[in-house]
C-alpha positions in Angstrom: -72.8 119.2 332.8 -76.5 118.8 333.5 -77.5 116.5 331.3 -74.3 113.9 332.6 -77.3 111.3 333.5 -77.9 110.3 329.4 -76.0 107.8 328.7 -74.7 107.7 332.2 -73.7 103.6 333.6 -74.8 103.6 337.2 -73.5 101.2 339.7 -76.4 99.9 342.2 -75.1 99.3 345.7 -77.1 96.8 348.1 -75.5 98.5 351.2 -76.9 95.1 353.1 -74.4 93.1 351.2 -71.7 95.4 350.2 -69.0 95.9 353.0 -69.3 95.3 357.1 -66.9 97.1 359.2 -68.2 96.8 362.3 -68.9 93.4 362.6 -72.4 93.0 363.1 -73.1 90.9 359.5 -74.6 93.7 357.9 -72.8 95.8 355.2 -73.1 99.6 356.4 -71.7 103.3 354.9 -68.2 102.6 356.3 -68.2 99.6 354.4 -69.4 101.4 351.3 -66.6 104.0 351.7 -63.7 101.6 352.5 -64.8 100.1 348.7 -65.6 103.1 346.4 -62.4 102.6 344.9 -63.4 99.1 343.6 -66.2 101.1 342.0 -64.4 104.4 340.5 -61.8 101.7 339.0 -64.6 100.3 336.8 -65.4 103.3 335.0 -69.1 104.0 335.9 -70.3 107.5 336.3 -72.5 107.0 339.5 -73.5 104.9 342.4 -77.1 104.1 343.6 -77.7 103.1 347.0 -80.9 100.8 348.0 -82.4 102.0 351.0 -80.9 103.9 353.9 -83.0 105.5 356.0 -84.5 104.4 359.0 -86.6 101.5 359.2 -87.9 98.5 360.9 -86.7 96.3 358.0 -89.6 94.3 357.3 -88.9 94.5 353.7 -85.4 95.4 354.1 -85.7 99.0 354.3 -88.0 99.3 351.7 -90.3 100.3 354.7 -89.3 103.7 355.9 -89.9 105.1 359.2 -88.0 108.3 358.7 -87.7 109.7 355.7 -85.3 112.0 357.2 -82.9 110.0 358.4 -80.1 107.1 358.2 -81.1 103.8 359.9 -78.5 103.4 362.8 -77.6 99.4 360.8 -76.2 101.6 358.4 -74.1 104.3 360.1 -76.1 108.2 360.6 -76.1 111.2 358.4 -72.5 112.1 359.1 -71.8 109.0 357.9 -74.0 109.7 354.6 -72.1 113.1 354.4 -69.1 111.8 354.2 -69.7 109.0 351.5 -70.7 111.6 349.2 -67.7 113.7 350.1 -65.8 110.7 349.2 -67.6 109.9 346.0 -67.4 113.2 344.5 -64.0 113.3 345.0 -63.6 110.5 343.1 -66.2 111.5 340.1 -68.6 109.5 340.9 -72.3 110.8 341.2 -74.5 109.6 344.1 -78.3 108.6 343.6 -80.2 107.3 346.2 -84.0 105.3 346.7 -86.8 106.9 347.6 -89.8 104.6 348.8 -92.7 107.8 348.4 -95.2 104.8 347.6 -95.8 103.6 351.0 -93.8 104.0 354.5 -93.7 102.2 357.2 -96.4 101.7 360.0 -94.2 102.8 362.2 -93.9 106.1 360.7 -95.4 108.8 362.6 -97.6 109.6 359.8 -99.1 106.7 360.3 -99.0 106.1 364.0 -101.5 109.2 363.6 -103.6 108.6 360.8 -104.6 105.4 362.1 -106.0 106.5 366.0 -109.1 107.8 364.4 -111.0 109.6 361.6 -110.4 113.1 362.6 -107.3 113.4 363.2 -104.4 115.4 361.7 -102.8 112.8 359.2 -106.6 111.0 358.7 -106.6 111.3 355.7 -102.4 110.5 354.9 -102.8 107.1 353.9 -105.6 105.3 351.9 -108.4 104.4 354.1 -111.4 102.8 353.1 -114.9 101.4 354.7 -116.0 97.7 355.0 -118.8 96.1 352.9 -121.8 95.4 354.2 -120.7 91.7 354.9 -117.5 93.4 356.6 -115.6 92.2 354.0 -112.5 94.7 352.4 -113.9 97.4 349.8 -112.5 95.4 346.8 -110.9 92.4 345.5 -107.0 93.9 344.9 -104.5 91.9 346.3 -100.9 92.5 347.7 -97.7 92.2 345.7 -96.7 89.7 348.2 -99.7 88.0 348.6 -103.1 88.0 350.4 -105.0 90.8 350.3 -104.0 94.5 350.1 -106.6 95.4 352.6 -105.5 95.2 356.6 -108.1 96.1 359.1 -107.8 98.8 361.9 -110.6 98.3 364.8 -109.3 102.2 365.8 -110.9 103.8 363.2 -113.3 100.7 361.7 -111.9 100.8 358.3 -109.1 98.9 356.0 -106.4 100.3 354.8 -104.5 99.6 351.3 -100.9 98.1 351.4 -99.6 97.4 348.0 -96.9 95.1 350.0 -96.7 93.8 353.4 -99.8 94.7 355.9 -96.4 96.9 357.4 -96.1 99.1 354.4 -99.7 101.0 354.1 -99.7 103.2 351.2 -99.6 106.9 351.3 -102.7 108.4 350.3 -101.5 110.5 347.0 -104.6 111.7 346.6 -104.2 114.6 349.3 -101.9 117.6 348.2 -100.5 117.7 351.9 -99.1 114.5 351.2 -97.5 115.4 347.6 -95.5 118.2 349.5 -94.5 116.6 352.3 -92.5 113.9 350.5 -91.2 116.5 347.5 -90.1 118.6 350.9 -88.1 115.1 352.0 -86.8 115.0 348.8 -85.5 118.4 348.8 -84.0 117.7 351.9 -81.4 114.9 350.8 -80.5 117.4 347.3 -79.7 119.7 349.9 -77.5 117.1 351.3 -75.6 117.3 348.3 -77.0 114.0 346.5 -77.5 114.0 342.8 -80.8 112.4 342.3 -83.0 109.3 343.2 -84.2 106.3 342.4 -88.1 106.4 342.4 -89.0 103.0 343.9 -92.4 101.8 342.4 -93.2 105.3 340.7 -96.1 103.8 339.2 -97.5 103.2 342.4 -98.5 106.2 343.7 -102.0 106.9 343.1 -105.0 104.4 343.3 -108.5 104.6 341.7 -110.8 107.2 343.9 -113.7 105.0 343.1 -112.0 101.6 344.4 -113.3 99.8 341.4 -112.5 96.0 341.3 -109.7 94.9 339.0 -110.6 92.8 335.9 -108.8 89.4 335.8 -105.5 88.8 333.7 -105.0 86.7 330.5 -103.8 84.2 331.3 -102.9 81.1 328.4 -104.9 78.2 328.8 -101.9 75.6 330.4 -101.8 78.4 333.1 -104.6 78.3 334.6 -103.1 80.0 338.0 -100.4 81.6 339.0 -97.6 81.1 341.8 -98.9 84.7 343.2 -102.7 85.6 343.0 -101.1 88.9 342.1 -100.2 88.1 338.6 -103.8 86.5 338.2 -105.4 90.2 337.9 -104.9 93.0 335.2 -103.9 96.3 337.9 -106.2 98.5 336.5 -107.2 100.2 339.1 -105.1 99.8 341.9 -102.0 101.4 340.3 -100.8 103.4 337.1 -103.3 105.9 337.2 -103.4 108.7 335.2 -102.9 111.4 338.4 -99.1 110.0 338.2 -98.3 112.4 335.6 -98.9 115.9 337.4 -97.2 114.8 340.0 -93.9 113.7 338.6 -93.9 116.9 337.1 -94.2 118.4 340.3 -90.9 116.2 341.4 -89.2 117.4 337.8 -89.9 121.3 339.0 -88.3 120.6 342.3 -85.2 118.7 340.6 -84.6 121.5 338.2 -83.6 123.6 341.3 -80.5 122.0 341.7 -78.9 122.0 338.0 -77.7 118.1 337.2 -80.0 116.1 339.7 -81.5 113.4 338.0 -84.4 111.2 338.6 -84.7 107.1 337.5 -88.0 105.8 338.3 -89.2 101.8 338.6 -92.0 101.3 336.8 -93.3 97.4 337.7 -96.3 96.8 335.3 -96.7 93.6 333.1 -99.3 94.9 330.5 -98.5 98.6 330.3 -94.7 98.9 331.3 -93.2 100.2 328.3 -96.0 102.6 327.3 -95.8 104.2 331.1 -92.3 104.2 330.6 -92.9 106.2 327.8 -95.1 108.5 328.8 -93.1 109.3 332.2 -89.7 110.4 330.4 -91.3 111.9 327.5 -91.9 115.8 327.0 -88.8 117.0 329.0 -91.0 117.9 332.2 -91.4 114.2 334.2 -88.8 112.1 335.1 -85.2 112.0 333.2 -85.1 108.3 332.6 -87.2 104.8 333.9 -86.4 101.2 333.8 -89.4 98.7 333.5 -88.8 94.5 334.1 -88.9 93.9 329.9 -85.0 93.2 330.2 -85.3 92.0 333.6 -87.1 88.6 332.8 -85.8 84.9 331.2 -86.4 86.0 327.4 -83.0 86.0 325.7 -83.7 86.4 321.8 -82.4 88.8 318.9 -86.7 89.7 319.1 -87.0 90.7 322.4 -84.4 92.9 322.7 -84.9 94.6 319.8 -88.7 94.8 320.2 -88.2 96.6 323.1 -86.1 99.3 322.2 -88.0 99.7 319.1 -91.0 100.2 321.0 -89.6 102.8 323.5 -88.2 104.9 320.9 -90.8 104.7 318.4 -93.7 105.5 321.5 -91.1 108.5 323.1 -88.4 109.7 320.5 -87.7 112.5 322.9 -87.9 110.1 326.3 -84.8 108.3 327.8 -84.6 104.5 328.8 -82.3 103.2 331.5 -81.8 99.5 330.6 -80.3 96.5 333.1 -80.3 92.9 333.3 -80.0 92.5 336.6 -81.3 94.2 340.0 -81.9 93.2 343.4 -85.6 92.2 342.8 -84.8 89.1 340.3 -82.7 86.2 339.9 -79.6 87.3 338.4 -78.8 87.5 334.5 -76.4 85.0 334.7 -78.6 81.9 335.7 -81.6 83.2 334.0 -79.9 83.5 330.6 -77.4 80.3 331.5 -79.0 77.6 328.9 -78.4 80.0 326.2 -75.0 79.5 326.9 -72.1 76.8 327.2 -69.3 78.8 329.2 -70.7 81.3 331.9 -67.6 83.7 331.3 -68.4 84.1 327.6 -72.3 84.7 328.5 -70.8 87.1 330.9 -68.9 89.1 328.6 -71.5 89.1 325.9 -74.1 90.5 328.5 -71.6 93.4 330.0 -70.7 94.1 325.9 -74.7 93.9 324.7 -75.8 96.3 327.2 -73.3 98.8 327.2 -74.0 99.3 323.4 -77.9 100.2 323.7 -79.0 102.8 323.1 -79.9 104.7 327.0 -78.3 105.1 330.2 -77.1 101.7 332.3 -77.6 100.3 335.1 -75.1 97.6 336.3 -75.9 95.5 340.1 -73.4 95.1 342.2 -71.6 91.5 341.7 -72.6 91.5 338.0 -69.2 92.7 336.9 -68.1 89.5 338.5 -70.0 87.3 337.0 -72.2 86.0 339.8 -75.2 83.9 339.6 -77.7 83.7 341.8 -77.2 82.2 344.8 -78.8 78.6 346.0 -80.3 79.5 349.3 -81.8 77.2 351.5 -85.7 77.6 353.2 -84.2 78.4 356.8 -81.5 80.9 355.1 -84.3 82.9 353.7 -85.7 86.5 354.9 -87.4 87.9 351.6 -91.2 87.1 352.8 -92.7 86.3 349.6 -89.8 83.8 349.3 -91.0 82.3 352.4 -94.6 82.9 351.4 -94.4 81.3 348.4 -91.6 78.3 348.8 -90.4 76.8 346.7 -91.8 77.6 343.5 -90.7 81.0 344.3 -87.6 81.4 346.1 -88.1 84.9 346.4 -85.0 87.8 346.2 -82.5 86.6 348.9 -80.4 84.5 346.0 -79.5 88.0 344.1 -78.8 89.7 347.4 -76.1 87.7 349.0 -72.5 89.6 349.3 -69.7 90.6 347.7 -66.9 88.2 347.9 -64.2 90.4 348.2 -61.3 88.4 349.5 -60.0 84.8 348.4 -60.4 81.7 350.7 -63.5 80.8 352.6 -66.7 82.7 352.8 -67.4 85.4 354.0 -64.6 86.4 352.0 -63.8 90.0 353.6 -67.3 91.1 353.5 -67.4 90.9 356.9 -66.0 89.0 360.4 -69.4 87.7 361.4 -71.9 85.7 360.3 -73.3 87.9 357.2 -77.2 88.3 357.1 -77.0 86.2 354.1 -74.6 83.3 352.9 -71.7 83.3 350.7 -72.0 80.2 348.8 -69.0 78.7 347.4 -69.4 79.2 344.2 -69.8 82.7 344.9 -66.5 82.5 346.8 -64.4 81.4 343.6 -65.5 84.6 342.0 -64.0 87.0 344.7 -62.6 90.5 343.6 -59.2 89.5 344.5 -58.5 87.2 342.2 -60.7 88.5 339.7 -58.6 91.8 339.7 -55.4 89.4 339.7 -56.8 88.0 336.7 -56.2 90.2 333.1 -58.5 87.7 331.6 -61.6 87.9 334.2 -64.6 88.8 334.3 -64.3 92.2 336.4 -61.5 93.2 334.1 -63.5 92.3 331.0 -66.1 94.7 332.5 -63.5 98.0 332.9 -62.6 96.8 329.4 -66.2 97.2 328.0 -66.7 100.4 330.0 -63.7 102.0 328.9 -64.5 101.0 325.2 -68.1 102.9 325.9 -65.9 106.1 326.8 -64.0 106.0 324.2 -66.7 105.1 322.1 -69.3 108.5 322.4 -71.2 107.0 320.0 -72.5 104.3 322.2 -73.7 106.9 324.8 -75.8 109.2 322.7 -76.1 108.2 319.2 -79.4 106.7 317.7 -79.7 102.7 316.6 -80.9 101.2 314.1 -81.6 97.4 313.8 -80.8 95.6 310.6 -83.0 92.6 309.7 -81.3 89.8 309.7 -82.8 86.3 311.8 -82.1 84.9 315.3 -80.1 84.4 316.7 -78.3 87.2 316.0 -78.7 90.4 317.0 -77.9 93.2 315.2 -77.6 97.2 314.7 -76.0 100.7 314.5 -75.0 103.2 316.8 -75.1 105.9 314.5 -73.5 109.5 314.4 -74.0 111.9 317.0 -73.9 115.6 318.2 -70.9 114.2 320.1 -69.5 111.6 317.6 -69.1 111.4 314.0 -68.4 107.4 313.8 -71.1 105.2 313.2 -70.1 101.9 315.3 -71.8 98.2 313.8 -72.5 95.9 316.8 -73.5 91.7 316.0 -74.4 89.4 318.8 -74.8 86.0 318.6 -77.2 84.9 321.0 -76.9 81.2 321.2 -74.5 78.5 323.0 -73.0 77.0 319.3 -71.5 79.3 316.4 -72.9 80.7 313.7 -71.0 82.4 310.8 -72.5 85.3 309.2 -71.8 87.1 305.7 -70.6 90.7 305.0 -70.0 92.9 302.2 -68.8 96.4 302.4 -66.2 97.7 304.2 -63.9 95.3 303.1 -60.4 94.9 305.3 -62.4 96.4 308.6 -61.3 93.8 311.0 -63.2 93.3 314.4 -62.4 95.5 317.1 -60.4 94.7 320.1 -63.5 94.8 322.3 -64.7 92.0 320.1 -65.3 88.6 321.3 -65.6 85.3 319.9 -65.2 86.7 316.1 -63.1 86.1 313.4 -63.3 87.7 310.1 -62.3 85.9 306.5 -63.2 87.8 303.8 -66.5 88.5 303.6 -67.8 86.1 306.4 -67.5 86.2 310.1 -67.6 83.4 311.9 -68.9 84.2 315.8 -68.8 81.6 318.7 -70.8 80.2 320.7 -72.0 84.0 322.7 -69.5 85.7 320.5 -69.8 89.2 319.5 -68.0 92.0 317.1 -67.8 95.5 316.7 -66.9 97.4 313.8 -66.1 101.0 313.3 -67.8 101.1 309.5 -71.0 102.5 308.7 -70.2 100.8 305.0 -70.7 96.8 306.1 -74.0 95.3 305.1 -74.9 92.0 307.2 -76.5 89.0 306.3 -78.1 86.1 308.1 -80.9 83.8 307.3 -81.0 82.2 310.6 -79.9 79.0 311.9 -81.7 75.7 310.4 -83.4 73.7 312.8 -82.2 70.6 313.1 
């Protein structure tokens, strides 16, 4: 089946924080191997694995100094072989990153480009003159802060780094370039892999002409930002309109090997969702993208309808992947915690919400057990903008802590060292172990929901369609499809206290078992505090007003 990515639920592994077996703190590919079972039992069709390949970890692999090869923290590309053996022989599919954006400065490429102006690879990475005044060429700034400009006295010029002065960005701009990362590509499907995860795909190109970027709106009681970044509209120094030959140069290359499947990252605050669109519509870019519009602290009926409605209505033939949590912001469960008065039901309402839009799914590792974020302390940090920017951004260790596997004390089976990050207590009382000892968990709760998405075609490919009714409750269809002739009607109630709404038509349908939270009299329905139903009725009209401010 070619096409097995729409509607697909992915699994995201941080192989950091997954599973250690050899002791040295750090989760590896053994470790990843020893739990696959944990991950076939939920019910997801694939795993994606964060970073892998060789690097100095700077920015925790996301600085790549061979693209050809598995970083020795991890295991080698025996190791890698062997995992997807292991995968596929348990159904699930295996996606992996690929940082094409920017590599290392310890990759060769670079080690080249930057002796002088002439040589081979010169012209490899993005390379620009000073001013007059020797200041850098422009005013864009770095993602984590400072400038994106880093001088080289070799050559006498700057070069661009979206990120860390230790990630220079590939210069996209030269065709050499373009096929020597689609040849890397090719060279991990060959491996047997069935598709990547395009880190910052928006990123690739940059404005020939260097122009200046224009400063950001910004309301009037925030005059600044925590990051200079966010105080500039990115005109120019990303989301350019080269991206889109050259993800269809990536989508020729993946229809070579029949089911391989791209996801890209798109990270744009003004123009997310209309990139999105324009990068998975037309059948000849990427299958599917994710941008941060469900990624953030807004937690309204609106929002998430808005953003769907938006997508579809921009790229009726383009495919979303939606999450709520990933391991670049604080997790779902303590960003969306005051909208909520008992982190199990929040949990269970989040798993149940996004496994009924409409799109593929992406689920972080630890989010089937309900995890918050972690509290970690300044001198437990390694994320640099975390440590840049202390404390009023704590960067993206606290979502990257590990699994708790085992009951007791941390580190709770992830490993028997000291893990590269801390399991906090609270983290501890929500190990796997218990969890799967537990009928009424969390993690079961989630193989519930899944299972109920299976059985439930509908959900994976049918349209939606939003009903108008006021917050907080969230409403549609999942109507009809090629593979389904039910029409399934999903209501969310997205507040900490209950709310009871009215129904007419399809009178006797009770709430299905999936349901949470509901109870059904007649024609009103009466939904706690995060409580949510489905019904398996096209018939039922719904009505709600809103709740009355008190």
């Amino acid at each position: 089946m070619t096409d097995w990515w729409r509607g697909a639920v992915i699994y995201q592994v941080y192989p950091r924080s997954f599973q250690d077996t050899n002791g040295d703190g750090v989760g590896d590919l053994a470790g990843i191997m020893r739990r696959l079972d944990h991950i076939a039992s939920l019910g997801v069709d694939a795993i994606w694995l964060s970073p892998i390949n060789q690097s100095p970890q700077k920015d925790m692999g996301y600085d790549v100094s061979d693209y050809k090869e598995v970083d020795r923290l991890f295991g080698s590309l025996e190791d890698f072989d062997d995992l997807i053996k292991r995968a596929h022989a348990l159904g699930l599919k295996v996606i992996i990153d690929q940082v094409l954006s920017h590599s290392s400065d310890q990759h060769p490429w670079f080690r080249e480009s930057r002796l002088n102006r002439t040589n081979a690879k010169a012209d490899w990475y993005v390379w620009a003159d000073p001013k007059k005044d020797g200041s850098p060429p422009n005013n864009w700034p770095s993602v984590f802060g400072g400038r994106a400009w880093e001088w080289n006295p070799s050559r006498g010029q700057y070069y661009f780094h979206n990120f860390l002065i230790e990630q220079p960005d590939l210069n996209f701009h030269n065709p050499d370039v373009q096929d020597a990362l689609l040849d890397v590509m090719r060279f991990w499907l060959e491996r047997g892999v069935d598709g990547f995860r395009l880190d910052t795909v928006n990123y690739y190109f940059h404005d020939k002409q260097l122009r200046n970027n224009p400063p950001a709106r910004r309301p009037k009681h925030l005059p600044y930002a925590v990051n200079p970044y966010d105080m500039q509209e990115h005109r120019f120094s990303k989301s350019q309109p080269e991206n889109i030959e050259f993800l269809k140069r990536v989508r020729k290359l993946l229809d070579q090997y029949p089911g391989a499947t791209t996801v890209g990252e798109i990270g744009d605050s003004h123009r997310g969702l209309q990139l999105m669109e324009q990068y998975t519509s037309g059948g000849d870019k990427l299958h599917m993208a994710y941008t941060f519009d469900m990624l953030g602290p807004e937690f309204t009926a609106e929002h998430f309808r808005s953003r769907q409605q938006k997508f579809f209505a921009g790229a009726p033939n383009g495919w979303p992947c939606w999450a709520f949590s990933n391991h670049d912001v604080i997790r779902h469960m303590s960003r969306w915690a005051p909208y909520s008065a008992d982190a199990g039901d929040l949990a269970r309402q989040a798993a149940a919400m996004l496994l009924s839009f409409k799109g593929s799914v992406c689920l972080y590792q630890g989010e089937e057990l309900g995890l918050p974020e972690a509290d970690i302390l300044f001198e437990e940090l390694t994320d640099p903008p975390g440590i840049r920017f202390w404390p009023e951004y704590k960067g993206r260790d606290g979502c990257r802590t590990p699994i708790p596997w085992e009951e007791g004390e941390a580190p709770n089976g992830f490993s028997t060292a000291r893990p590269w990050l801390p399991v906090k207590p609270n983290h501890s009382a929500l190990n796997v172990a218990a969890q799967n000892a537990d009928p009424g968990s969390t993690l079961n709760f989630y193989r519930r929901a899944l299972a109920f998405r299976r059985a439930h075609p509908v959900l994976a490919d049918g349209d939606i369609e939003f009903l108008k009714v006021g917050e907080p409750l969230l409403a549609f269809r999942r109507l009809a499809s090629k593979a389904s002739n039910e029409t399934l009607t999903c209501l969310f109630n997205l507040s900490a206290e209950p709310v009871t709404v009215t129904l007419t038509g399809g009178e006797g349908v009770e709430p299905l078992e999936i349901s949470h939270g509901a109870e059904r009299r007649k024609s009103k329905l009466k939904l706690s505090g995060n409580g949510f139903a489905f019904f398996d009725t096209a018939e039922m009209k719904v009505a709600f007003g809103g709740k009355r401010k008190r």
